[in-house]
Residue, then its C-alpha position, 0 to 999 in steps of 0.5 A: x648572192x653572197x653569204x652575207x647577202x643570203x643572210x639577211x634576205x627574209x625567209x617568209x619570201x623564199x619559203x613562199x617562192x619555194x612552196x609555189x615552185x615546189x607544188x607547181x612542179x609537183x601538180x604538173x608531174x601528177x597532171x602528166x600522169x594522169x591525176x591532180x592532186x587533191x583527187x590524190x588526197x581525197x583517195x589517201x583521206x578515204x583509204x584505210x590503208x593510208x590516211x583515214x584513222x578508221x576506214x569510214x567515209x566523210x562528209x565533204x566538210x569532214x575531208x576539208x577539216x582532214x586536209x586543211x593545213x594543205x588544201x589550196x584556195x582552187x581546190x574543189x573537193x565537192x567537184x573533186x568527189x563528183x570526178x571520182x565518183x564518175x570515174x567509179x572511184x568513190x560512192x557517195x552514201x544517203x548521208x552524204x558521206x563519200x566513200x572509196x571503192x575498191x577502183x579508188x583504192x587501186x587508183x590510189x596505190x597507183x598515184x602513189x607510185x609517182x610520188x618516189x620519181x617526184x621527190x627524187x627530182x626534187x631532192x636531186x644534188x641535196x643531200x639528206x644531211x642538209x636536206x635535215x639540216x634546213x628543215x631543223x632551221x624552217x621547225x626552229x623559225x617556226x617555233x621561234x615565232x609561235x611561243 
């Protein structure tokens, strides 16, 4: 396509192909090394040493609240919890709050040492300038429609 042609394609439909290749690439990557994404975010959510604001554990519903703005309508996180709990990477309290052990939290450092070899594939031959410059675009689109 041209310029022209590029301009006046609509971004709600290439944000969308994007976001489909982006997390389908990069849940098969994890996939081939062993783990899914949402156990990924469920040990991150639990971990004081990454997203957890206190170190806590949490409810079920308390984790879904936490992970909202990226969860995926096939993300199971009650069958989630059960698969690290059997792995022995969560316990689970008289109060339903789920907990991360210390195998969780070395199963959690090991995921994230996926994550460089993922993003670099992702960003092969973009630059950080441009890289900036579309997420500047996307941020402005979005405000552009939220005032």
């Amino acid at each position: 396509m041209t310029d022209a042609e590029l301009a006046g394609q609509p971004a709600a439909y290439w944000t969308g192909v994007a976001y489909e290749a982006l997390i389908g690439f990069t849940r098969a990557r994890q996939a081939e090394a062993g783990f899914t994404q949402p156990q990924f975010w469920m040990l991150r959510n639990l971990s004081a040493n990454d997203l957890s604001p206190d170190g806590r554990g949490r409810t079920i519903p308390e984790l879904k609240e936490a992970m909202r703005t990226y969860l995926r309508a096939e993300d199971d996180l009650a069958r989630t919890a059960e698969t690290l709990l059997a792995k022995e990477w969560l316990t689970r309290d008289a109060e339903d709050r789920w907990w991360i052990t210390a195998a969780g939290e070395m199963a959690r450092i090991q995921f994230k040492g996926a994550a460089p070899d993922i993003r670099a594939r992702i960003h092969e031959g973009i630059d950080d300038a441009d890289y900036v410059a579309a997420l500047k675009v996307l941020l402005r689109m979005i405000g552009n429609v939220e005032r």
